[in-house]
C-alpha positions in Angstrom: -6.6 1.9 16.4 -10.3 1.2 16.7 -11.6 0.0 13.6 -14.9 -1.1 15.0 -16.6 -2.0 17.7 -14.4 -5.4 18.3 -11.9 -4.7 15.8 -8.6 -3.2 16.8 -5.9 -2.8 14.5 -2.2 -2.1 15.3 0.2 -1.1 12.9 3.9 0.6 12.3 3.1 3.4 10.2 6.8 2.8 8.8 7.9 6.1 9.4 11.1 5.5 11.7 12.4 2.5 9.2 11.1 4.5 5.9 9.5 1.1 5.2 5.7 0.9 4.2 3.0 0.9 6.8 2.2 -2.8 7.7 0.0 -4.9 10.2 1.4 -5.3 13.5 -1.8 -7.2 15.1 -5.3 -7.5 14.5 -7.5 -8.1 17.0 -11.1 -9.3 16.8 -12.8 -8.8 20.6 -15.7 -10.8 21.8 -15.5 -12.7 18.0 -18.5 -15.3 18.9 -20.8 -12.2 19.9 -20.0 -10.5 16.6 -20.7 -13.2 14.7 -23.8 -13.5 16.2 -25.3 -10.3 15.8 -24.1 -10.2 12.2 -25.5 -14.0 11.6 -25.3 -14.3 7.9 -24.7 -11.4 7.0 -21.5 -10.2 6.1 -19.6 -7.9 8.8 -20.1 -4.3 7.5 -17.7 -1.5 9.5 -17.9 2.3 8.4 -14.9 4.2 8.1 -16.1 7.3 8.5 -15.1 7.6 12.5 -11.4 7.0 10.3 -11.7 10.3 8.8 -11.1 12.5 11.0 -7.2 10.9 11.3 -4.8 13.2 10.1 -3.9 12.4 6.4 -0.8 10.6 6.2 -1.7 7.9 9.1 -5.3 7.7 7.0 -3.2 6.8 3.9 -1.4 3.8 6.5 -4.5 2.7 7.7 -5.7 2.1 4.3 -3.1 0.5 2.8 -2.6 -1.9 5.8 -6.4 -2.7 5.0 -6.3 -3.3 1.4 -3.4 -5.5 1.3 -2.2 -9.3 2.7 -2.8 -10.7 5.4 -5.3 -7.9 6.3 -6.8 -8.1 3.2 -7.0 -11.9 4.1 -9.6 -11.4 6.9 -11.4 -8.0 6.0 -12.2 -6.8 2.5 -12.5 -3.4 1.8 -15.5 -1.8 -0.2 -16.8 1.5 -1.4 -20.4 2.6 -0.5 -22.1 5.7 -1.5 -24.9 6.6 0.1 -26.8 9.9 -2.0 -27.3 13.1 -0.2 -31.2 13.8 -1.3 -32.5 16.7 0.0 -36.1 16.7 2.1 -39.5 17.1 0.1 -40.7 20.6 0.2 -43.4 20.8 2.4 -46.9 21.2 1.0 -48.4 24.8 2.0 -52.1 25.6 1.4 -52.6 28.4 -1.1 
């Protein structure tokens, strides 16, 4: 699954073996060219694109990404961005 643009996770969603979802690989393409065009700032990946996975293979992805070794390499964080509705425009009276 593509996380990001040079960021592919695999993992066994655990559903054959009833165990819980875990990593299987993660794989970070063209690493040196990320790095650079993030420089130093930290590497920031929206989930969004994640949504639209149906709900039980969301709830794997996530918990694959919030826990060890994952966790280890990529940290997880919440951002909200507010929904503000355009300015009326002015109209001459």
């Amino acid at each position: 699954m593509e996380l990001a643009d040079n960021i592919l996770l695999r993992l066994d969603t655990g559903k054959v073996t009833e165990e819980p979802p875990r990593a299987v690989g993660l794989t970070f393409i063209s690493f040196a060219r990320m790095k650079e065009y993030h420089r130093d700032r930290p590497l920031t990946i929206s989930l969004e694109t994640l949504r639209n996975l149906p709900e039980d293979l969301w709830q794997a992805v996530m918990a694959v990404l919030t826990s060890p070794p994952v966790s280890d390499f990529l940290s997880v964080g919440l951002a909200v961005v507010p929904q503000v509705p355009p300015l009326p425009e002015l109209t001459a009276a």
